[in-house]
C-alpha positions, -999 to +999 in steps of 0.1 A: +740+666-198+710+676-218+674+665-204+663+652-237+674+623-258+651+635-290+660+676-290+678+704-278+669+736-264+688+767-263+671+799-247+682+835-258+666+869-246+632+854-241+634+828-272+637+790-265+645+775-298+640+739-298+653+712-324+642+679-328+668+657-337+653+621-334+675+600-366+666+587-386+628+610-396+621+625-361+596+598-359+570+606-327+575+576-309+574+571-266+608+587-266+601+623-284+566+620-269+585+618-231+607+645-239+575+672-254+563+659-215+592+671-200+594+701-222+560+711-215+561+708-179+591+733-178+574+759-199+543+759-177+567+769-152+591+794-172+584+832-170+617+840-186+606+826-220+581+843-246+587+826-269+593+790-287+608+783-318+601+745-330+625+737-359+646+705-369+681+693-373+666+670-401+664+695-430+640+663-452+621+654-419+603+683-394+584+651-374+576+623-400+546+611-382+534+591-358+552+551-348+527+532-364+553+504-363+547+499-326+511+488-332+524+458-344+543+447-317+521+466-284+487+467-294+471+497-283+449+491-253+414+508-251+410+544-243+391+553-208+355+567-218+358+604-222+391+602-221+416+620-251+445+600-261+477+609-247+492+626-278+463+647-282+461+655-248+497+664-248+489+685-281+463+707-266+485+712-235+512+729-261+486+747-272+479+761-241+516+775-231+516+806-218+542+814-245+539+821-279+544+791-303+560+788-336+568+761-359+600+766-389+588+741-411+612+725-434+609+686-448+582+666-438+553+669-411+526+640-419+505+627-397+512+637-362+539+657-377+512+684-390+491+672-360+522+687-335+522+722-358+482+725-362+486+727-315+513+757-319+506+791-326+520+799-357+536+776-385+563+790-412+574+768-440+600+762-466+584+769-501+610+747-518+614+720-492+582+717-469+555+692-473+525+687-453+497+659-453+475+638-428+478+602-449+466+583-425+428+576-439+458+554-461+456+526-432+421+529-421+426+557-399+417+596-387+441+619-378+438+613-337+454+638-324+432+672-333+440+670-372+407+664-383+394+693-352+418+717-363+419+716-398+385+718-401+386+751-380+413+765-399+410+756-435+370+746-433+353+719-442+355+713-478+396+716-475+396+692-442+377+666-458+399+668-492+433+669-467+421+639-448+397+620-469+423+622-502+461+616-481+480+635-502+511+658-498+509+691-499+530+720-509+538+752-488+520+772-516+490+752-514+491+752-475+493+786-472+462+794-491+446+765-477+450+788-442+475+755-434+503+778-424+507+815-421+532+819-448+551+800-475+585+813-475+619+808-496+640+785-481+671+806-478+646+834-457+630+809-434+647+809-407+653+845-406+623+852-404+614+830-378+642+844-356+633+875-362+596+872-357+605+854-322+627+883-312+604+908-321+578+892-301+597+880-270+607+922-268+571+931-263+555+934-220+545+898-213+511+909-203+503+923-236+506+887-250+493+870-226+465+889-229+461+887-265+467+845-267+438+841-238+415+863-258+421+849-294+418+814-277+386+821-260+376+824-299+398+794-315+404+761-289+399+733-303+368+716-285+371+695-263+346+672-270+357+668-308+390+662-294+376+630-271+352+616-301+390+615-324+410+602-299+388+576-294+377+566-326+413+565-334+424+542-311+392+518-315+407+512-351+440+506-344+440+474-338+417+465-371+430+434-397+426+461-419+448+490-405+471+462-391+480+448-425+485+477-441+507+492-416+527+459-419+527+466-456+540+500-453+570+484-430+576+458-450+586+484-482+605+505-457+582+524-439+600+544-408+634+548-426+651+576-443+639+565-475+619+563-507+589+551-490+591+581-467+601+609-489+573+598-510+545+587-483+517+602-501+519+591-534+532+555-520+504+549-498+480+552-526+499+523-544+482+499-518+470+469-529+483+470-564+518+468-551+507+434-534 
């Protein structure tokens, strides 16, 4: 019996590949969120693996986004002074993995979806097929959980603020010379070269990369600090009329499903309030 409901792992000379397969968009909701807890816990403790291959069994959806959907239900309580939220506490701890990270992006990452690949090491994606965005400025929100942080370390500021202020979807093409990815490939190659990358990698004297992940992050972790001041202003605005109604607007015209609203979310979000 597997120890996940949301994905699979399967481990090969060094390589864990693991698979989200959440129907129906690999939403992050408590349940894929308990099994990254459980995931992470055993990598902290793996010496076998090198490596980690993040892919999905959803070739439309990598992760979707966050469950804005429970909001409506289970309001979010207040975050502890100080304190990060649990997603992006449980984003910088995959950052941290002694292994080597890598994200095969194909379909959708939004939201936390592009939150989860900014925390890993390396992200490859599917120039026919991926599609990247942080909408969430859409419903009142930041990105809380180390988009607005990370982007802004990796693309800079100018492309940050147009990502997050604007909540559009992005192409691979435009990703990868945004510095959003490290390489827009064709579809038909992208595993491949993922695979192959991992291999190639996982082959190599563990110390070599551990060395060279501690030294590059000495130069490249996401503060700290930053992290908090998200996490917290994110939460604080959950709970607004504002956020709320919209997010019960995008439900209502079938938010969360495998569907037009979805496969569209960045254009659709934008029709807000004239589709009222």
């Amino acid at each position: 019996m597997s120890d996940y409901s949301t994905l699979t792992r399967h481990d090969q000379n060094g390589v864990a590949t693991i698979e989200f397969d959440h129907p129906p968009i690999n939403l992050m909701d408590r349940d894929v969120i308990v099994d990254l807890l459980k995931l992470a816990k055993s990598l902290e403790a793996d010496t076998a693996t090198r490596v980690v291959l993040f892919r999905s069994a959803n070739p439309a959806f990598f992760i979707a986004h966050f469950d804005l959907g429970s909001q409506l239900h289970q309001p979010a309580p207040p975050l502890p002074e100080g304190q990060a939220s649990l997603l992006s506490a449980l984003f910088t701890r995959l950052s941290k993995l002694p292994q080597v990270t890598i994200g095969e992006l194909r379909g959708c990452a939004r939201g936390a979806g592009s939150e989860f690949l900014l925390a890993l090491d390396m992200r490859f994606a599917s120039r026919e097929h991926a599609v990247l965005g942080q909408p969430e400025v859409a419903v009142g929100l930041l990105p809380g959980a180390g988009g607005t942080v990370r982007l802004a370390q990796m693309v800079g500021r100018g492309r940050a603020l147009e990502i997050c202020l604007g909540g559009s979807d992005f192409d691979a093409e435009t990703a990868e010379r945004y510095g959003w990815i490290n390489r827009a490939l064709p579809d038909a190659k992208l595993s491949a070269h993922c695979e192959a990358l991992a291999r190639r990698i996982a082959s190599f004297p563990a110390a070599g990369i551990a060395h060279i992940k501690a030294v590059v992050d000495q130069v490249t972790a996401a503060p700290g600090a930053a992290l908090v001041d998200e996490s917290q202003r994110f939460v604080g605005d959950m709970n607004a009329p504002a956020t709320l109604e919209r997010v019960q607007w995008l439900m209502d015209n079938g938010g969360q499903t495998d569907g037009e609203m979805e496969r569209a979310l960045g254009a659709n979000l934008a029709r807000y309030p004239d589709a009222l």
